[in-house]
MIVOTOR-299019 format. One line per 10 residues: their letters; for each residue x, y, z of N, C-alpha, C, O, CB. Coordinates in steps of 0.1 Angstrom, whole numbers. Atoms other than C-alpha are relative to their C-alpha. Glycine has a CB too. Layout:
N
a = X Y Z X Y Z X Y Z X Y Z X Y Z  ...
//
This chain:
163
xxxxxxxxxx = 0 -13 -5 -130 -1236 -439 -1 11 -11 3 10 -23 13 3 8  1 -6 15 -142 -1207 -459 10 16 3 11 22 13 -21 3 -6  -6 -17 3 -121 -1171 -469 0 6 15 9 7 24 -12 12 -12  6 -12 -14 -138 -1151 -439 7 -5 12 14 1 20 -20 0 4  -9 6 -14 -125 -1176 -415 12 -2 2 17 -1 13 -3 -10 3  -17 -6 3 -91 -1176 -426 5 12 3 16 13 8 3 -1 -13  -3 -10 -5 -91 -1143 -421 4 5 13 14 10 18 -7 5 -3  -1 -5 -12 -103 -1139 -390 8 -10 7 10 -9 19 -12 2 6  -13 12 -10 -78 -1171 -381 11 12 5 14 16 16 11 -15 -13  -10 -11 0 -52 -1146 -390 2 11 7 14 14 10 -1 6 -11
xxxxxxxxxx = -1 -8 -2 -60 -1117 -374 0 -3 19 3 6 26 -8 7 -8  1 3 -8 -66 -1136 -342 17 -5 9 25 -12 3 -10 -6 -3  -11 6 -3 -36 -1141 -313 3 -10 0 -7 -17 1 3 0 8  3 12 3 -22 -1171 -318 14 -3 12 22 5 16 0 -5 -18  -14 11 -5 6 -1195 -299 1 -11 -5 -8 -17 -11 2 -5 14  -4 13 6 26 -1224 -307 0 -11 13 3 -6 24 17 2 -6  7 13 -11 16 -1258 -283 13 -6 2 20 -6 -8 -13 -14 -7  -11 12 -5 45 -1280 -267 16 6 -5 21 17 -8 -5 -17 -10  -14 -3 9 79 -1282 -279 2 -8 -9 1 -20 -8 12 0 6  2 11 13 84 -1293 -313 13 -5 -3 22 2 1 -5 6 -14
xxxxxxxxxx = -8 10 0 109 -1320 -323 0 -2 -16 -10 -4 -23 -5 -11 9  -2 4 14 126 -1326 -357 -4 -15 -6 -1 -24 2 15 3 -2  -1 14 8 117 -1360 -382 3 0 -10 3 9 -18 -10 -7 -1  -6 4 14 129 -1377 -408 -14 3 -9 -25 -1 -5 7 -18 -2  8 -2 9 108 -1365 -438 -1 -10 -11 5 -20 -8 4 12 -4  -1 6 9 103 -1381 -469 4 -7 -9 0 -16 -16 -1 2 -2  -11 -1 9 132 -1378 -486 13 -5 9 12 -7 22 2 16 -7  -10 0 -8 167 -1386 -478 4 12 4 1 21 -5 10 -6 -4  -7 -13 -9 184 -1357 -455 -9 6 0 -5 18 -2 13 8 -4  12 -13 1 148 -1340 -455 -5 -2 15 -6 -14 17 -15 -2 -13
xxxxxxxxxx = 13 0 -7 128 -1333 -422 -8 6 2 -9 15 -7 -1 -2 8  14 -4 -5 100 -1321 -408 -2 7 15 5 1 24 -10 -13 -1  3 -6 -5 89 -1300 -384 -16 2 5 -21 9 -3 5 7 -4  16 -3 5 46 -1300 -371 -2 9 16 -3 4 27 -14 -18 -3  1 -12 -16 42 -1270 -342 -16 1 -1 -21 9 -9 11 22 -2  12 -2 0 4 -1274 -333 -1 16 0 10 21 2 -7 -7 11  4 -10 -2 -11 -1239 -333 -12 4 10 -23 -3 7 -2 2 -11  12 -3 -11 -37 -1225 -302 -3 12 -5 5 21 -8 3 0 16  4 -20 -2 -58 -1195 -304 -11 -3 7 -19 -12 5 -4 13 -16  -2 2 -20 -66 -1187 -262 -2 -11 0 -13 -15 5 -10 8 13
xxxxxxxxxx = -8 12 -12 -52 -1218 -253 -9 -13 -10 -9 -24 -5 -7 1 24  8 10 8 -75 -1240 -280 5 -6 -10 7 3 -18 -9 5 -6  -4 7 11 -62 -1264 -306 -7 0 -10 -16 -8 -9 1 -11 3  9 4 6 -79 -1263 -334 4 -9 -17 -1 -10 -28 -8 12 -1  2 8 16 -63 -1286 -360 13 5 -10 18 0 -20 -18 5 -9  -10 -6 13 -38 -1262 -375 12 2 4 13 1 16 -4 14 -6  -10 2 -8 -3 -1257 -371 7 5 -9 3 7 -20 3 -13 7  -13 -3 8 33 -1246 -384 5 -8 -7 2 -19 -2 9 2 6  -8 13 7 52 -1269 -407 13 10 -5 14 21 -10 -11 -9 -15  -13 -5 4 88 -1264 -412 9 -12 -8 14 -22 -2 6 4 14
xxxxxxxxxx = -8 9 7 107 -1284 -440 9 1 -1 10 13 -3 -2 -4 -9  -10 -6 -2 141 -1286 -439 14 -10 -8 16 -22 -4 0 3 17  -7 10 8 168 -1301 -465 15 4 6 20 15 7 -3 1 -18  -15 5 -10 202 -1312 -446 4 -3 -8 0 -11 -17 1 -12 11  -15 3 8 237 -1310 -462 -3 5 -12 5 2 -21 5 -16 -2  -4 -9 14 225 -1286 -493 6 8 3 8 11 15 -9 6 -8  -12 -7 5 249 -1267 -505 -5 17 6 3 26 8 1 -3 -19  2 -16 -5 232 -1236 -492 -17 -2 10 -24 -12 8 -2 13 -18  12 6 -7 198 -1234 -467 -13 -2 -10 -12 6 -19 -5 9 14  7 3 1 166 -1247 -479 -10 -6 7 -11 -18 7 4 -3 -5
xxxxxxxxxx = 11 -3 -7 137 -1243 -458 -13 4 -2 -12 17 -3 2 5 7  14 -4 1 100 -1239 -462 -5 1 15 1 -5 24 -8 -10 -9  4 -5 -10 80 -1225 -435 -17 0 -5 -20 8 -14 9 14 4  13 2 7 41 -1235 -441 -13 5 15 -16 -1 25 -1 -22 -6  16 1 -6 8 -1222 -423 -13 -8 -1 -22 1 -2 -4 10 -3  4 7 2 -13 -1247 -426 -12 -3 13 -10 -7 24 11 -8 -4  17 1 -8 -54 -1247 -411 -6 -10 -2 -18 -9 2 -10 10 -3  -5 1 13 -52 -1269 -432 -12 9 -10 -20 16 -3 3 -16 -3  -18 -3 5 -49 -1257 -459 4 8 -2 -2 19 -2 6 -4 -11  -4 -16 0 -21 -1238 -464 -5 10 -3 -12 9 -12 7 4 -6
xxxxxxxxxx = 1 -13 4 -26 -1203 -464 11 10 3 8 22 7 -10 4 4  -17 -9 3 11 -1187 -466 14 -12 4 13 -22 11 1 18 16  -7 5 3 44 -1200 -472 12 8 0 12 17 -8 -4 -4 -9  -15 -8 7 81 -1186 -472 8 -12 -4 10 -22 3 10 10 13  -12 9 2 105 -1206 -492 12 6 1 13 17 -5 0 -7 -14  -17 -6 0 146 -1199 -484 4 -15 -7 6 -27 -4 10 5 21  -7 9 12 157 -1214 -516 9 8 -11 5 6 -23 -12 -8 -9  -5 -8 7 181 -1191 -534 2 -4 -14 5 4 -23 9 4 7  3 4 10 179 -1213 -560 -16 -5 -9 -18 -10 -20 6 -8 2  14 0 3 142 -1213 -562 -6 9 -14 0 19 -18 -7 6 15
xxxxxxxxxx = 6 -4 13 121 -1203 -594 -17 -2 5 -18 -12 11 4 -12 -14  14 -6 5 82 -1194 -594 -5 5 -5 -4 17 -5 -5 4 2  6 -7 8 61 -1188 -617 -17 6 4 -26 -2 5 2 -9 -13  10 -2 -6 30 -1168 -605 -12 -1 -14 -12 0 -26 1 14 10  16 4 17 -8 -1176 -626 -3 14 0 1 22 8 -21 -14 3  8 -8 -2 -29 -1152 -633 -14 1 6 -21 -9 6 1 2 -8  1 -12 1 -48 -1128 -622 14 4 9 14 -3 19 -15 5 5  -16 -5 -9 -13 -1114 -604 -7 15 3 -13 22 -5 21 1 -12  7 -9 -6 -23 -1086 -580 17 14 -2 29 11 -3 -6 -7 19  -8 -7 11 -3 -1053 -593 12 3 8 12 6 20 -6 14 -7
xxxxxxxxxx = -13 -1 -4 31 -1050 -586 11 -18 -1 24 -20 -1 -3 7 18  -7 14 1 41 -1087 -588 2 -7 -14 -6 -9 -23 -9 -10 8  0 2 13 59 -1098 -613 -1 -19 -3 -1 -27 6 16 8 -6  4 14 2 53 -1134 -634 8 -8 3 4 -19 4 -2 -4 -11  -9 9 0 87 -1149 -626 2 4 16 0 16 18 14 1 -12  -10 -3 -7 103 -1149 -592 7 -8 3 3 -20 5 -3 5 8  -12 10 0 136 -1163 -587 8 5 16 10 16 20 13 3 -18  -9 7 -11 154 -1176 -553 -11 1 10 -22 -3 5 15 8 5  1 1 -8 141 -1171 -520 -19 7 -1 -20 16 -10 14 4 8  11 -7 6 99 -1160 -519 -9 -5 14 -7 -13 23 -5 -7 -18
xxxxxxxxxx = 7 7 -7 70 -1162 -500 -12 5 -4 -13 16 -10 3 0 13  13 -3 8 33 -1163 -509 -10 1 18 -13 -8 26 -7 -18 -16  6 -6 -8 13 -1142 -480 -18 -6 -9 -22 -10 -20 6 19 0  18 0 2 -29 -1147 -476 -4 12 -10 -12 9 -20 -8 4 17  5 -10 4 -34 -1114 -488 -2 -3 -18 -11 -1 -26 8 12 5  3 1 15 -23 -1122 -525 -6 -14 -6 -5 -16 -18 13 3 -9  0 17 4 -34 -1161 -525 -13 1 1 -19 -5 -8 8 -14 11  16 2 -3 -73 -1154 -513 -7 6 -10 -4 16 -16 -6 8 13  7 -3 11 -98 -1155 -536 -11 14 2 -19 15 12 -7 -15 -4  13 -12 3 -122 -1122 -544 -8 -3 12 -5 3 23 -11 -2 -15
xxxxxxxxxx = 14 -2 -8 -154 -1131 -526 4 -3 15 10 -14 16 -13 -12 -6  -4 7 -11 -146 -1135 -488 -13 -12 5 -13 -14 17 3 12 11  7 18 -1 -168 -1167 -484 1 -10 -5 -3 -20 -2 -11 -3 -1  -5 9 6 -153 -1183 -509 8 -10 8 13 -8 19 6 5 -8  -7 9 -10 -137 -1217 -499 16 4 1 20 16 -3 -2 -17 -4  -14 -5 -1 -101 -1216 -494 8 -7 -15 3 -18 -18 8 -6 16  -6 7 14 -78 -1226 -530 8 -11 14 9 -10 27 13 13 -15  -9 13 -2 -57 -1258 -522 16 2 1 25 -3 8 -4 -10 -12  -14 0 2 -27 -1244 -537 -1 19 3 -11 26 5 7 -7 -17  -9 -18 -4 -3 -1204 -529 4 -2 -15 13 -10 -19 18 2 17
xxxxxxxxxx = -4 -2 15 -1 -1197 -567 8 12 2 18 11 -4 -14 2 -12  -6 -13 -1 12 -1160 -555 8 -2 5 6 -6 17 -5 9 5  -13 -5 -4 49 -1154 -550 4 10 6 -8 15 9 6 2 -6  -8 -19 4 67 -1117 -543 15 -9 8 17 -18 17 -11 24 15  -13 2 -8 103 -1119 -538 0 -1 23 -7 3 32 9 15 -8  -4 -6 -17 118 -1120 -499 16 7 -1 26 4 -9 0 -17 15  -12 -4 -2 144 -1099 -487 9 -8 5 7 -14 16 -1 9 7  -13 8 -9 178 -1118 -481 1 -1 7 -1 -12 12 10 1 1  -3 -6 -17 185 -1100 -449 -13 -7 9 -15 -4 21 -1 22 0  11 12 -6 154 -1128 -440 0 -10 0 -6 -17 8 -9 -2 -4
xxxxxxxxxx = -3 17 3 166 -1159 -452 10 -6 7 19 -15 3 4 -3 -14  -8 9 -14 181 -1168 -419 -1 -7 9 -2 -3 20 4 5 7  4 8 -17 176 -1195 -395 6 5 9 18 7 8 4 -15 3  13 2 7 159 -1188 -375 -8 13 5 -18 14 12 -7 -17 5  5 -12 -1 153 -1150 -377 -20 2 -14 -30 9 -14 19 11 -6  13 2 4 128 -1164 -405 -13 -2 5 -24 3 3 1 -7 -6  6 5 -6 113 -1180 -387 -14 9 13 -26 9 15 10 -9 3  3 -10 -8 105 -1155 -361 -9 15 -9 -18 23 -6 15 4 8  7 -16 9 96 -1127 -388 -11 -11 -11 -17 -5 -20 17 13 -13  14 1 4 69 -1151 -401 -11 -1 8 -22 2 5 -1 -9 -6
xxxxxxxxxx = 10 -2 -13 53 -1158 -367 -4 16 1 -16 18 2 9 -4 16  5 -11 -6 52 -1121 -361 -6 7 -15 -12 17 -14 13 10 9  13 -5 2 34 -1115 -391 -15 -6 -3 -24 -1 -10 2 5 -8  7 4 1 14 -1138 -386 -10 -4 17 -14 -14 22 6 -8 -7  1 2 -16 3 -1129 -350 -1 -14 8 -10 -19 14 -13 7 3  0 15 -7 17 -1162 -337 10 0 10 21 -2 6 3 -13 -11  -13 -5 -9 38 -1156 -304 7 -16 -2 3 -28 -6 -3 7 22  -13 14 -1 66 -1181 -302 10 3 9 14 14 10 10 -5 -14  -10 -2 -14 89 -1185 -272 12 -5 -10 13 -14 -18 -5 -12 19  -10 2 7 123 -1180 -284 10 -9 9 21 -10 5 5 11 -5
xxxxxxxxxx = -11 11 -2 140 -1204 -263 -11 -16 -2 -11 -25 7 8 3 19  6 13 4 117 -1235 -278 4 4 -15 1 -4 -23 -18 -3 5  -3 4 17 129 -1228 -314 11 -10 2 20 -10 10 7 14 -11  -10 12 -2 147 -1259 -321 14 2 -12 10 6 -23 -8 -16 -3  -8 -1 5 181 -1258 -337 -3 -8 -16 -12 -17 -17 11 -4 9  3 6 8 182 -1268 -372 6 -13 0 17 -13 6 1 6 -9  -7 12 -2 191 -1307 -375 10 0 -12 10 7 -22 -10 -13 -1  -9 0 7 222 -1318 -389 -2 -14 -8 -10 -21 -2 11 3 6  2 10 9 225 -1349 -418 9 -8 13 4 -20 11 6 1 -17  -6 14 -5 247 -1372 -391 -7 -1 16 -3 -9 25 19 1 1
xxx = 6 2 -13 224 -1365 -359 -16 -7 -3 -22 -10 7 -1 16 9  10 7 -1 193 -1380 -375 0 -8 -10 -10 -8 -17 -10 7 2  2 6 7 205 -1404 -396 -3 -13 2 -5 -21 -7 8 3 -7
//
């Protein structure tokens, strides 16, 4: 998929497909989250991803847009560290520390036909008063014109219900 079409992914209404259901991830006490994505009523491949680490000491959650590939990201990690590359678009500084998220706008490359990068090299802090399950959650859908029915958000899992 190239730049242009990412765009216009973006700018297009979107919804979330079915009801999505927590799994064991990778790791111990990690899961996963995969909410297909429709835009009018079409599947095309891309979807939400929600990672979610059970029994830290404080929340830890990523929230991934993924067409693939990603193209935005909020991490709620108050212990989190990023370092952004350069070129850094102005106002963003090189370090950001705890909770962050890397938007399309600062991750897309120059030319809009360019292909899409692989990796969200761009950070900017997030406001605290965000880093809540699952008010996050909800304030990344909506800027990401993606409706979501709020009685299908699923509770977050706990470490002894999916062990």
């Amino acid at each position: 998929m190239k730049c242009n079409e990412a765009s216009a992914f973006l700018s297009a209404n979107k919804t979330l497909l079915g009801k999505p259901r927590w799994e064991h991830g990778s790791r111990p006490n990690q899961f996963r989250l995969i909410w297909p994505i429709a835009v009018d009523g079409i599947g095309m491949g891309s979807r939400l991803e929600l990672n979610y680490a059970a029994g830290a000491p404080h929340l830890k959650l990523s929230i991934i847009l993924n067409i693939p590939p990603p193209i935005a990201r909020v991490d709620i990690d108050k212990t989190a560290a990023h370092t952004n590359q350069h070129p850094r678009p102005p106002g963003v500084s090189r370090e950001v520390r705890g909770h962050n998220y890397h938007c399309w706008a600062d991750n897309k490359p120059p030319a809009g036909g360019a292909t899409i990068p692989r990796l969200l090299r761009i950070a900017r802090p997030l406001e605290e008063k965000l880093a809540v399950y699952p008010k996050v959650l909800l304030w990344f859908c909506a800027e990401h014109n993606i409706e979501i029915n709020r009685g299908l958000i699923p509770d977050l899992p706990s470490r002894e219900t999916l062990l």
